[in-house]
C-alpha positions as CSV (number, residue, x, y, z in Angstrom):
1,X,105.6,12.8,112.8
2,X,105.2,14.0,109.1
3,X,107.3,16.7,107.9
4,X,105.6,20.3,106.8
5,X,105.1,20.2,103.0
6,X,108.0,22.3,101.2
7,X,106.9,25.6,100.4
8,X,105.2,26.4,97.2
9,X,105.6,30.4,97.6
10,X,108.6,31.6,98.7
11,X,109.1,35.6,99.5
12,X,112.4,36.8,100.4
13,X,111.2,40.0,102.1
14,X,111.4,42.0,105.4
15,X,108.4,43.6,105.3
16,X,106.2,41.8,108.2
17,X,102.9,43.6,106.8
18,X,103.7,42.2,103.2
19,X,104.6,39.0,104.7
20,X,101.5,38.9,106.1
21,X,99.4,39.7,102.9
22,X,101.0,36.8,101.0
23,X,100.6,34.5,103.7
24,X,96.9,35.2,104.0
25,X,96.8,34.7,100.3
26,X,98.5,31.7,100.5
27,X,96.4,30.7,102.9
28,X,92.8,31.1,101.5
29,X,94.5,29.4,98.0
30,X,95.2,26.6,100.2
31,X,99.1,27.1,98.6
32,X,102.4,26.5,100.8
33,X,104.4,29.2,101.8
34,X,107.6,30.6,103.4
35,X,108.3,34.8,103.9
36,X,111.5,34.7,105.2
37,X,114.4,37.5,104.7
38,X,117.4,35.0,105.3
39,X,118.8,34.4,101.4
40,X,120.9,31.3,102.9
41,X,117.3,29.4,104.3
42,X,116.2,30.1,100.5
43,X,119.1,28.6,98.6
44,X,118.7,25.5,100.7
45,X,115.3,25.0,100.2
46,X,116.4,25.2,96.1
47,X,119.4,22.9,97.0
48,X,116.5,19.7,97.9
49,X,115.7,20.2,93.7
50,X,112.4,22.3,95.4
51,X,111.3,24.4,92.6
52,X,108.7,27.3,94.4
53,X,107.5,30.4,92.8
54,X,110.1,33.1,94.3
55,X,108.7,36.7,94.7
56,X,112.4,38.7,95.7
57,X,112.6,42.5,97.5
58,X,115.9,43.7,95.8
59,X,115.5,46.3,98.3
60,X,116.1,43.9,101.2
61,X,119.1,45.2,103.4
62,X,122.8,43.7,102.2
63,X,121.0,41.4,99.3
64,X,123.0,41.7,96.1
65,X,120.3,40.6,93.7
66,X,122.9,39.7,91.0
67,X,125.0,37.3,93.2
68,X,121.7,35.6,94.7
69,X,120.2,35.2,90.8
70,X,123.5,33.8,90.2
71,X,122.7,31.0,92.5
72,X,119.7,30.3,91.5
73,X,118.3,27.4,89.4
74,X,117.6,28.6,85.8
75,X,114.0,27.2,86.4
76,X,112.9,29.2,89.7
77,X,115.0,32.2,88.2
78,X,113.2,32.7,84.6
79,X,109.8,32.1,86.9
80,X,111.3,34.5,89.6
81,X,109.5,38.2,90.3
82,X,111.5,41.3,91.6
83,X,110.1,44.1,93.1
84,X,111.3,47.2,94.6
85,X,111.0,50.8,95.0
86,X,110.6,52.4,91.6
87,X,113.3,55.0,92.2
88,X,115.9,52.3,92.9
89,X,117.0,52.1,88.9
90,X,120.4,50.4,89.1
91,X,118.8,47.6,91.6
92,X,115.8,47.2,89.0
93,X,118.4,47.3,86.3
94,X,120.6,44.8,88.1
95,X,117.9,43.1,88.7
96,X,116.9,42.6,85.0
97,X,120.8,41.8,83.8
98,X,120.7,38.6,86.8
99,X,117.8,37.3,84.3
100,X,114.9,37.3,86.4
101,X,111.9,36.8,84.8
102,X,110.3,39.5,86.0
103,X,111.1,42.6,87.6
104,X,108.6,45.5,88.8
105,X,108.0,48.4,91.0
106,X,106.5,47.2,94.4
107,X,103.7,49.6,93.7
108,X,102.6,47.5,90.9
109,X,103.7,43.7,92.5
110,X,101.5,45.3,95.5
111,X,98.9,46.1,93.6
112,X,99.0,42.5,91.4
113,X,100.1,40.7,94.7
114,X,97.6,37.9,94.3
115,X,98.5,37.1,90.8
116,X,102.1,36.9,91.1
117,X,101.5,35.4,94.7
118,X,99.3,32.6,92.8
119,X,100.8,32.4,89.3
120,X,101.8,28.7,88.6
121,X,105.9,28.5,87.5
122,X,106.1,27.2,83.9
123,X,107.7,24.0,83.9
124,X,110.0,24.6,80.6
């Protein structure tokens, strides 16, 4: 029995209806994915030298965005996108000191979901 492919999309999110949308892009792309909202299943995955596009929620309950960039490989972290509610400013600000590559409101990652869903990671 062959093993499922690792991911090539990764969202750490909670939100089942966003989940869904990404999965469906993922999908129709004919890309990999895994939506989970467990931060520990994610740092595995990265632990096998897997490098996926990561699309983060720093609103996700009990993540602390700085200490999970922290973790990260530089490579998945300068290709990494953050999004959250625009009126959380010291999350999108802690979000931008952890050195993600990109950080925006989830009104704008919403409406751009396809392209950051489907964006290739640079490999420098």
């Amino acid at each position: 029995m062959n093993a499922a492919p690792p991911p090539d999309v990764v969202l750490l999110c909670a939100d089942l209806i966003l989940t869904s949308s990404v999965s469906g892009i993922c999908q129709s792309a004919g890309v990999t994915n895994l939506c989970t909202s467990d931060t520990a299943a994610v740092l595995t995955l990265l632990e096998a030298e897997h490098r996926p596009r990561l699309l983060i929620d720093f609103s996700l309950p009990g993540l602390d965005i700085e200490d999970f960039a922290g973790r990260l490989p530089e490579s998945v972290l300068k290709n990494a996108v953050a999004y959250g509610p625009h009126v959380h400013t010291a999350k999108i600000e802690a979000a931008r000191r952890a050195g993600i590559g990109e950080v925006t409101s989830r009104g704008n990652f919403t409406a751009r979901l396809q392209q950051y869903v489907l964006q290739t990671p640079s490999s420098s």
